[in-house]
N, CA, C and O atoms as a GROMACS GRO file, in nm:
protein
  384
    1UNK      N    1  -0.044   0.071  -3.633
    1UNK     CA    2  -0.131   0.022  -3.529
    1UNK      C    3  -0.050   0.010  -3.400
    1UNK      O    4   0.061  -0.043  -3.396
    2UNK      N    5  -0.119   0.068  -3.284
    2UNK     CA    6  -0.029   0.007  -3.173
    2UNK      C    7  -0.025  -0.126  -3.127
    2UNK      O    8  -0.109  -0.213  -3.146
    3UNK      N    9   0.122  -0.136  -3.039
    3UNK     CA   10   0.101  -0.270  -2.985
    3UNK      C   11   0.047  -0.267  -2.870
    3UNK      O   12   0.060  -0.181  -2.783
    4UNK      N   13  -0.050  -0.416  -2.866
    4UNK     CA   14  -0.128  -0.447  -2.735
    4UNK      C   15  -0.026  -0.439  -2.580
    4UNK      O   16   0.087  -0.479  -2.553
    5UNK      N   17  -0.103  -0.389  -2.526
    5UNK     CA   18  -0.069  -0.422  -2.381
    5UNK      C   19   0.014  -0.544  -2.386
    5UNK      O   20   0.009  -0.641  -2.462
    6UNK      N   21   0.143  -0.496  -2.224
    6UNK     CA   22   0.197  -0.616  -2.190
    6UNK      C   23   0.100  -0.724  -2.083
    6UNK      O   24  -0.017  -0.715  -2.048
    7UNK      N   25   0.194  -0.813  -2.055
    7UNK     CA   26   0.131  -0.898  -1.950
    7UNK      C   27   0.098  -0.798  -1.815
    7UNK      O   28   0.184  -0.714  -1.786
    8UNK      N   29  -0.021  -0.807  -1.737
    8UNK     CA   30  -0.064  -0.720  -1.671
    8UNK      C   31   0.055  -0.770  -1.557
    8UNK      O   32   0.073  -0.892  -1.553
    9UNK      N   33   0.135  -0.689  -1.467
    9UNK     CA   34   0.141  -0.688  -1.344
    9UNK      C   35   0.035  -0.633  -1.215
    9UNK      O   36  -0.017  -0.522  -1.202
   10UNK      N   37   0.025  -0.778  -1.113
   10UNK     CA   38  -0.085  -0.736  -1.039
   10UNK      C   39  -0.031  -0.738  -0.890
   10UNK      O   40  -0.011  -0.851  -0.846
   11UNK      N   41  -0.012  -0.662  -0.828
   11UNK     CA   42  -0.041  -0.594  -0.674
   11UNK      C   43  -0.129  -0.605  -0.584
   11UNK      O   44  -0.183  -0.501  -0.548
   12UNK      N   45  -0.166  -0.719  -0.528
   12UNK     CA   46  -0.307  -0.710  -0.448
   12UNK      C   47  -0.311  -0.571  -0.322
   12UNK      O   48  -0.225  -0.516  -0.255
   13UNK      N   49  -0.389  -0.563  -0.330
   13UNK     CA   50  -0.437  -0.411  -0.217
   13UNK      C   51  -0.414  -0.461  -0.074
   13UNK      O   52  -0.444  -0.565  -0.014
   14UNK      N   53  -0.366  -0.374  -0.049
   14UNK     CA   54  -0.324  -0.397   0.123
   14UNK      C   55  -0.453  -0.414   0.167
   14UNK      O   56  -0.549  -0.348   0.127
   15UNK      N   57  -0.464  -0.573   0.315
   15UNK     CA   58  -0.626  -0.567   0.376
   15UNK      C   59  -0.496  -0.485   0.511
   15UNK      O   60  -0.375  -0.496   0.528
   16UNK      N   61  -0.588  -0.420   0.566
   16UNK     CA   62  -0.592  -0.360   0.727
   16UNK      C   63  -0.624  -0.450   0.853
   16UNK      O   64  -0.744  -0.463   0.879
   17UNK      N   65  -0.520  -0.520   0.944
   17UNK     CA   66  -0.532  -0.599   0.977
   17UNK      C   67  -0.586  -0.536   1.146
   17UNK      O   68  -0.492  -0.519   1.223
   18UNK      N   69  -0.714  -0.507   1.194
   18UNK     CA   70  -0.709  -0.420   1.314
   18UNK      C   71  -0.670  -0.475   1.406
   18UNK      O   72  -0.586  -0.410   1.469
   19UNK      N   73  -0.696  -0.577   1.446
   19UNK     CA   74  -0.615  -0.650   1.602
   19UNK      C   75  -0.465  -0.628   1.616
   19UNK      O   76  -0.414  -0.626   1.727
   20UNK      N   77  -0.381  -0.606   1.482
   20UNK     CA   78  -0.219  -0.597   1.492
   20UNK      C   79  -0.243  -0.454   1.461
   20UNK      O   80  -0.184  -0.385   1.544
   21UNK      N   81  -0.309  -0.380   1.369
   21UNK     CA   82  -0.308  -0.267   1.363
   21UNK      C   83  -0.155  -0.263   1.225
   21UNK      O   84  -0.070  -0.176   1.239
   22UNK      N   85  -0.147  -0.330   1.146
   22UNK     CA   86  -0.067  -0.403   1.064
   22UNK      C   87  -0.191  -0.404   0.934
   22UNK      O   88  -0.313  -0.399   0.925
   23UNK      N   89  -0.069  -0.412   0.840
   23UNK     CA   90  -0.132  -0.405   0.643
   23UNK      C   91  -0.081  -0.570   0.622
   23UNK      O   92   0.021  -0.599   0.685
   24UNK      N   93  -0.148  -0.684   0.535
   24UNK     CA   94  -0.139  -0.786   0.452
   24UNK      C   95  -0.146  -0.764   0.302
   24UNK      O   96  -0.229  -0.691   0.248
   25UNK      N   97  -0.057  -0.828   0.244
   25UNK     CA   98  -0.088  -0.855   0.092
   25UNK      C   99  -0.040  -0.958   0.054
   25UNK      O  100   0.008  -1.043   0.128
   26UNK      N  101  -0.048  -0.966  -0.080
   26UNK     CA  102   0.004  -1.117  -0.134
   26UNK      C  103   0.108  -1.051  -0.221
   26UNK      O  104   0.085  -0.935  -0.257
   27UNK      N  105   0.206  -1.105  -0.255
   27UNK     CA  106   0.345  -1.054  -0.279
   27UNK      C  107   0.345  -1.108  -0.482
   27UNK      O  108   0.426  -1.071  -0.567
   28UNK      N  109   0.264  -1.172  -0.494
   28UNK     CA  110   0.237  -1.216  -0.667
   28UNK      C  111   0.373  -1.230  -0.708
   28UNK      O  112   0.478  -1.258  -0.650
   29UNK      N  113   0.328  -1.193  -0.867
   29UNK     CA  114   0.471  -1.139  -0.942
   29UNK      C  115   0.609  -1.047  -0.900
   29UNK      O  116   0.720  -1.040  -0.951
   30UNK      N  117   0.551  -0.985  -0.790
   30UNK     CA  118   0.644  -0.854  -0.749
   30UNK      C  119   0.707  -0.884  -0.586
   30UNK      O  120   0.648  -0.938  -0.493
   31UNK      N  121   0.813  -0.842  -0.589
   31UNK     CA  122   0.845  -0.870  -0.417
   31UNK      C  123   0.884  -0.721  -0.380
   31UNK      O  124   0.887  -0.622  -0.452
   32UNK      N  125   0.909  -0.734  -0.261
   32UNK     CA  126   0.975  -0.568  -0.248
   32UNK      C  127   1.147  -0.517  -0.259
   32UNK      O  128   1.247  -0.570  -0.308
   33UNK      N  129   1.130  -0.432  -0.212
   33UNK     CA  130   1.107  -0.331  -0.177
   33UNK      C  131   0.959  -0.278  -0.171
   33UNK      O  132   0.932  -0.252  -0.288
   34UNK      N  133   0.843  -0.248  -0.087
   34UNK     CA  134   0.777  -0.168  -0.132
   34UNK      C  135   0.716  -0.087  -0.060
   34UNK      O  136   0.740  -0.096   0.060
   35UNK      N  137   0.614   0.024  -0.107
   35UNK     CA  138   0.630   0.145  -0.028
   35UNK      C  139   0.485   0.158  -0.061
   35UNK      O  140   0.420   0.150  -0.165
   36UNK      N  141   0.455   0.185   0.081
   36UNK     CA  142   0.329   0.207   0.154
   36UNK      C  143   0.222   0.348   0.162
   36UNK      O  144   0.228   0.425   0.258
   37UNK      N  145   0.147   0.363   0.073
   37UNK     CA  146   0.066   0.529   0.084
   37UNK      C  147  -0.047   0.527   0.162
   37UNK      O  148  -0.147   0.455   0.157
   38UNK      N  149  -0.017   0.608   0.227
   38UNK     CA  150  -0.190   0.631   0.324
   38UNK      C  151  -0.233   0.778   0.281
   38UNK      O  152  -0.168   0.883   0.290
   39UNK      N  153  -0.347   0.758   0.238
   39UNK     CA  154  -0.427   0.882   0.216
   39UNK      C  155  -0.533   0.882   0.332
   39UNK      O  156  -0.576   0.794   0.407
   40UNK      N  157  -0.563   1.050   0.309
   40UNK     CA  158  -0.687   1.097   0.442
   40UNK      C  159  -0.780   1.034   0.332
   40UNK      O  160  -0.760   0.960   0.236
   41UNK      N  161  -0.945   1.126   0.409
   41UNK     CA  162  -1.057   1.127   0.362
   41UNK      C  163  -1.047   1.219   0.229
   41UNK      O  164  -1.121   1.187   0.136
   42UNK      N  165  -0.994   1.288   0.219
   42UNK     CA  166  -1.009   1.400   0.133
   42UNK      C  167  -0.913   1.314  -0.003
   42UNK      O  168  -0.940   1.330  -0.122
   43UNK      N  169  -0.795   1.222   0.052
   43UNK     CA  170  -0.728   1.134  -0.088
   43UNK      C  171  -0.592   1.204  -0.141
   43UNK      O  172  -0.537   1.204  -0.251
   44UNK      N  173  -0.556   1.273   0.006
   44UNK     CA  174  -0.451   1.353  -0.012
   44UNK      C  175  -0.349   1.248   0.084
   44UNK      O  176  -0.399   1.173   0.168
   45UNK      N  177  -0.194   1.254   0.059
   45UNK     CA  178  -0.103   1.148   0.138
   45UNK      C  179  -0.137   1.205   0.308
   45UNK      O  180  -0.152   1.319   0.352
   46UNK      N  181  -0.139   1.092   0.364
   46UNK     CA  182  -0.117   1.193   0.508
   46UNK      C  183   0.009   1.122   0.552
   46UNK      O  184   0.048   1.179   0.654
   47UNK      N  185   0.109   0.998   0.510
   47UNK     CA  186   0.189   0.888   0.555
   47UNK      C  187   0.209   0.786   0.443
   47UNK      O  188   0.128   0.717   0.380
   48UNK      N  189   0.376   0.800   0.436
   48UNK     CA  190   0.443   0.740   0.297
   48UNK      C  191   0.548   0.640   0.371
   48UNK      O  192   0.632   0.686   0.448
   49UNK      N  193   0.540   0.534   0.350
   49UNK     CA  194   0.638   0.402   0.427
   49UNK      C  195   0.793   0.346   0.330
   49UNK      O  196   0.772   0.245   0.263
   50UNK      N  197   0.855   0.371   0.325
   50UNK     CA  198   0.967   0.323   0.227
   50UNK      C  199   1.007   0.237   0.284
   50UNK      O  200   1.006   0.223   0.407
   51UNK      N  201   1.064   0.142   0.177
   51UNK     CA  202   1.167   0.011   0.176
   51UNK      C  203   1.095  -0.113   0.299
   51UNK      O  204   1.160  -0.167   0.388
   52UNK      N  205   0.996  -0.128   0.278
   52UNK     CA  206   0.948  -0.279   0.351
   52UNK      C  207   0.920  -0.368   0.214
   52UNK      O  208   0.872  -0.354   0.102
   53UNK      N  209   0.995  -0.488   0.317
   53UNK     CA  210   1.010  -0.587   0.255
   53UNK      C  211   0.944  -0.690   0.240
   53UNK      O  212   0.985  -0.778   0.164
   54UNK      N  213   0.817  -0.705   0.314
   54UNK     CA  214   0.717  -0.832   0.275
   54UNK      C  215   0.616  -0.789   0.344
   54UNK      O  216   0.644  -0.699   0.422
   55UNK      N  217   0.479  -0.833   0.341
   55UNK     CA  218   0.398  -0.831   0.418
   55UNK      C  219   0.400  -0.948   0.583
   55UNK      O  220   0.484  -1.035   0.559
   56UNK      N  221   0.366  -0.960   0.663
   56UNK     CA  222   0.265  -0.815   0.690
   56UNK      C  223   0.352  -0.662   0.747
   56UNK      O  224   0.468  -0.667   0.790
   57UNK      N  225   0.316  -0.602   0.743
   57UNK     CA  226   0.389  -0.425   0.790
   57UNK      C  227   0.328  -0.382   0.867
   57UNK      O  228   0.207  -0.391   0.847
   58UNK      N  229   0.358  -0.336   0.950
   58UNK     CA  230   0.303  -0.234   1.074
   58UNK      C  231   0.391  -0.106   1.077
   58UNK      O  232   0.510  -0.112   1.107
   59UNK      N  233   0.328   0.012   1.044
   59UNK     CA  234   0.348   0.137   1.053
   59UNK      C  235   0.413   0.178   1.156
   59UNK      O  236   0.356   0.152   1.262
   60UNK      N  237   0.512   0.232   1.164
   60UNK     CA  238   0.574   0.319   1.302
   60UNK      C  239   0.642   0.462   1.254
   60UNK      O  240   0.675   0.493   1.140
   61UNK      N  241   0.652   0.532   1.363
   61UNK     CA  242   0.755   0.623   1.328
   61UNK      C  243   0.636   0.770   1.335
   61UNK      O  244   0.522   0.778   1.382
   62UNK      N  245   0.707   0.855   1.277
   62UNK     CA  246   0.627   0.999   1.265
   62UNK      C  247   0.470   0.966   1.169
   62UNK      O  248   0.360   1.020   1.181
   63UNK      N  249   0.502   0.886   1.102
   63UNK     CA  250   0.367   0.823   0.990
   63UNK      C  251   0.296   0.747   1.047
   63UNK      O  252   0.191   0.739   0.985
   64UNK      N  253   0.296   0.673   1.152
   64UNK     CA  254   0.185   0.592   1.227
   64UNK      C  255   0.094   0.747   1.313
   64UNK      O  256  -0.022   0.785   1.330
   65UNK      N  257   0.226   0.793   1.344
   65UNK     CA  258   0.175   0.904   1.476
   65UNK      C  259   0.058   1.016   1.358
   65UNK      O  260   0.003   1.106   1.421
   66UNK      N  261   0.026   1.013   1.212
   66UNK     CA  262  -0.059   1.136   1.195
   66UNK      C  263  -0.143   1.061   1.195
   66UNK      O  264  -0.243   1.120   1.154
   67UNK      N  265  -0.178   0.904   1.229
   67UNK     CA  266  -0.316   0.851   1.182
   67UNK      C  267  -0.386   0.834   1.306
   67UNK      O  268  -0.352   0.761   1.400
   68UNK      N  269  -0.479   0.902   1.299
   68UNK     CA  270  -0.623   0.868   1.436
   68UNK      C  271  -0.682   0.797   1.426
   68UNK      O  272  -0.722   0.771   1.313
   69UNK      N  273  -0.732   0.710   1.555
   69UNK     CA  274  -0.810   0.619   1.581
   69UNK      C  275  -0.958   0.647   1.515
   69UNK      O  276  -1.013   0.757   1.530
   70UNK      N  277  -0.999   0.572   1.464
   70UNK     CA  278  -1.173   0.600   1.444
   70UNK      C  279  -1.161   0.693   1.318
   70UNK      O  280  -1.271   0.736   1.284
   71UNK      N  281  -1.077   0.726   1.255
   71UNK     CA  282  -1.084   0.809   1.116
   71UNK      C  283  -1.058   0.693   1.054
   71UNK      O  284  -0.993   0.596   1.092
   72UNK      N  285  -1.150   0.727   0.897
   72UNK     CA  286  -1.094   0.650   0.760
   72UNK      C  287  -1.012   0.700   0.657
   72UNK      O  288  -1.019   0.807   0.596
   73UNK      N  289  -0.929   0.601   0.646
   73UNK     CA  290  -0.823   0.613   0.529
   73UNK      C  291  -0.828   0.498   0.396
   73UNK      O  292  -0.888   0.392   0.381
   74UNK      N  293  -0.755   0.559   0.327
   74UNK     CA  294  -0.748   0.451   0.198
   74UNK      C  295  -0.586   0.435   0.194
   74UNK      O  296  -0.520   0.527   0.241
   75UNK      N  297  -0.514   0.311   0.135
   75UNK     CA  298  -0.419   0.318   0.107
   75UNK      C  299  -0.401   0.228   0.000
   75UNK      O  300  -0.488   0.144  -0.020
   76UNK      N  301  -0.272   0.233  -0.094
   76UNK     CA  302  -0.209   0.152  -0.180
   76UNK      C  303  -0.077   0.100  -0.186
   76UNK      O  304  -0.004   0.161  -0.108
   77UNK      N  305  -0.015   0.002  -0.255
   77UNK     CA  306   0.109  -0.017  -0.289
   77UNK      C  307   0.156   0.048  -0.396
   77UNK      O  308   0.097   0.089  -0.496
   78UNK      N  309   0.324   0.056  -0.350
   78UNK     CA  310   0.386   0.078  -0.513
   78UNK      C  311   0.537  -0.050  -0.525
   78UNK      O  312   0.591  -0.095  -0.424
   79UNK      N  313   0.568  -0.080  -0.635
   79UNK     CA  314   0.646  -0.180  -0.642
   79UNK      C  315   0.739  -0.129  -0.770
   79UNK      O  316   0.716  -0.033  -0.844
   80UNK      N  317   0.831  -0.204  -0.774
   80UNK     CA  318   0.915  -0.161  -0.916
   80UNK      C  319   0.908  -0.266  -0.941
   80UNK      O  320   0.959  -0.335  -0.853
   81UNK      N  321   0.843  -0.357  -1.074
   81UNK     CA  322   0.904  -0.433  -1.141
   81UNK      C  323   0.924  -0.460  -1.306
   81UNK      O  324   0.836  -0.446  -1.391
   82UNK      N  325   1.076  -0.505  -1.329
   82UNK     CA  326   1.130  -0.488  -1.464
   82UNK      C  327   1.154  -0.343  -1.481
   82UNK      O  328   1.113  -0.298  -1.588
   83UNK      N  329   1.211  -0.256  -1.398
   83UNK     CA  330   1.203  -0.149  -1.438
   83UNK      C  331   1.096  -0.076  -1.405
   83UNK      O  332   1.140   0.024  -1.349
   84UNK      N  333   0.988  -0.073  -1.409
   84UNK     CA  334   0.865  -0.038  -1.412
   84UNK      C  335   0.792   0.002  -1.307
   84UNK      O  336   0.790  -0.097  -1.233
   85UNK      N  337   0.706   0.124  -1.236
   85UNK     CA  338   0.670   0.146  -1.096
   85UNK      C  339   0.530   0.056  -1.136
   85UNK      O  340   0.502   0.040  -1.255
   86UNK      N  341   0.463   0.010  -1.049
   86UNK     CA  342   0.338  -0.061  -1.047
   86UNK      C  343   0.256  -0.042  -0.917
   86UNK      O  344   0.314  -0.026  -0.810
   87UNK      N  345   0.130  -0.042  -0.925
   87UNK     CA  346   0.078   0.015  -0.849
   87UNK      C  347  -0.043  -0.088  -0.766
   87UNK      O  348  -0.103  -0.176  -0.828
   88UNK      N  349  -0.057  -0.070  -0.675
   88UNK     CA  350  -0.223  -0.201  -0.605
   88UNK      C  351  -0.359  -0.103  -0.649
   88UNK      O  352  -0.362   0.014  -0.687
   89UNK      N  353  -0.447  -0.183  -0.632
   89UNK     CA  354  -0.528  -0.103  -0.637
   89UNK      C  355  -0.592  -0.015  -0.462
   89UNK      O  356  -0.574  -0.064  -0.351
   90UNK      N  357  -0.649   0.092  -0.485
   90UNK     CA  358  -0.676   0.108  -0.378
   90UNK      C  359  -0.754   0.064  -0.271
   90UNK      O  360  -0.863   0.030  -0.316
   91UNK      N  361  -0.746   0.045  -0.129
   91UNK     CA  362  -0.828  -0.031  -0.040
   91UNK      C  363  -0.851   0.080   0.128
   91UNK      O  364  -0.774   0.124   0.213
   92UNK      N  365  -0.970   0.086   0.110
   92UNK     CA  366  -1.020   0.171   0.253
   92UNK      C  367  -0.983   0.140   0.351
   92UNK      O  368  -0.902   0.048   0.346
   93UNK      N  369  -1.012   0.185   0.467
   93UNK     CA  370  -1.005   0.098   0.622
   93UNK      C  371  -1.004   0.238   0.712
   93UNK      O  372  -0.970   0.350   0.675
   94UNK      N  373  -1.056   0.193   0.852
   94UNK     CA  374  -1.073   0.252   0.950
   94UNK      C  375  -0.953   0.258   1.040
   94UNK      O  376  -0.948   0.159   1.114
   95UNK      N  377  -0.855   0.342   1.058
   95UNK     CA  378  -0.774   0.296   1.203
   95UNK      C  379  -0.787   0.300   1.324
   95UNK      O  380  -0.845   0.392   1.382
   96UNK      N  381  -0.719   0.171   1.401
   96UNK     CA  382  -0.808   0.135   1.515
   96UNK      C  383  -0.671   0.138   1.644
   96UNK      O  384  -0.697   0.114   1.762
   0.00000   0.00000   0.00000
């Protein structure tokens, strides 16, 4: 018989903060390092963020510059913990 699932690790989903133009989360079980995915409409990466260390984050660099105003995106977290990659769930948003 297999064994049951471990204790779930949970990741809350980045909210999109538009006035800072900045991501929030709650940091739970897991702290960072962690790394930031933005997908287009289509759910393909368009902008990958490495090594931030807490919320909140604001995007810069060549990866802020592919995202347009007034398009929607989805994005998630990824985290390592115990070894282990872990993931948020995904969360939409408009950039503004």
């Amino acid at each position: 018989m297999p064994e049951p699932p471990g204790r779930s690790i949970a990741i809350s989903s980045p909210h999109y903060v538009e006035m800072a133009a900045a991501f929030r989360w709650q940091d739970g079980d897991v702290t960072g390092p962690f790394q930031l995915v933005i997908l287009g409409e289509d759910y393909r990466p368009v902008a990958h963020f490495d090594g931030i260390e807490q919320s909140p984050y604001r995007p810069d660099g060549a990866g802020a510059e592919a995202l347009v105003a007034g398009r929607g995106y989805a994005a998630y977290l990824l985290a390592t913990h115990n070894g282990r990659l872990v993931k948020s769930p995904l969360r939409t948003f408009v950039w503004r």
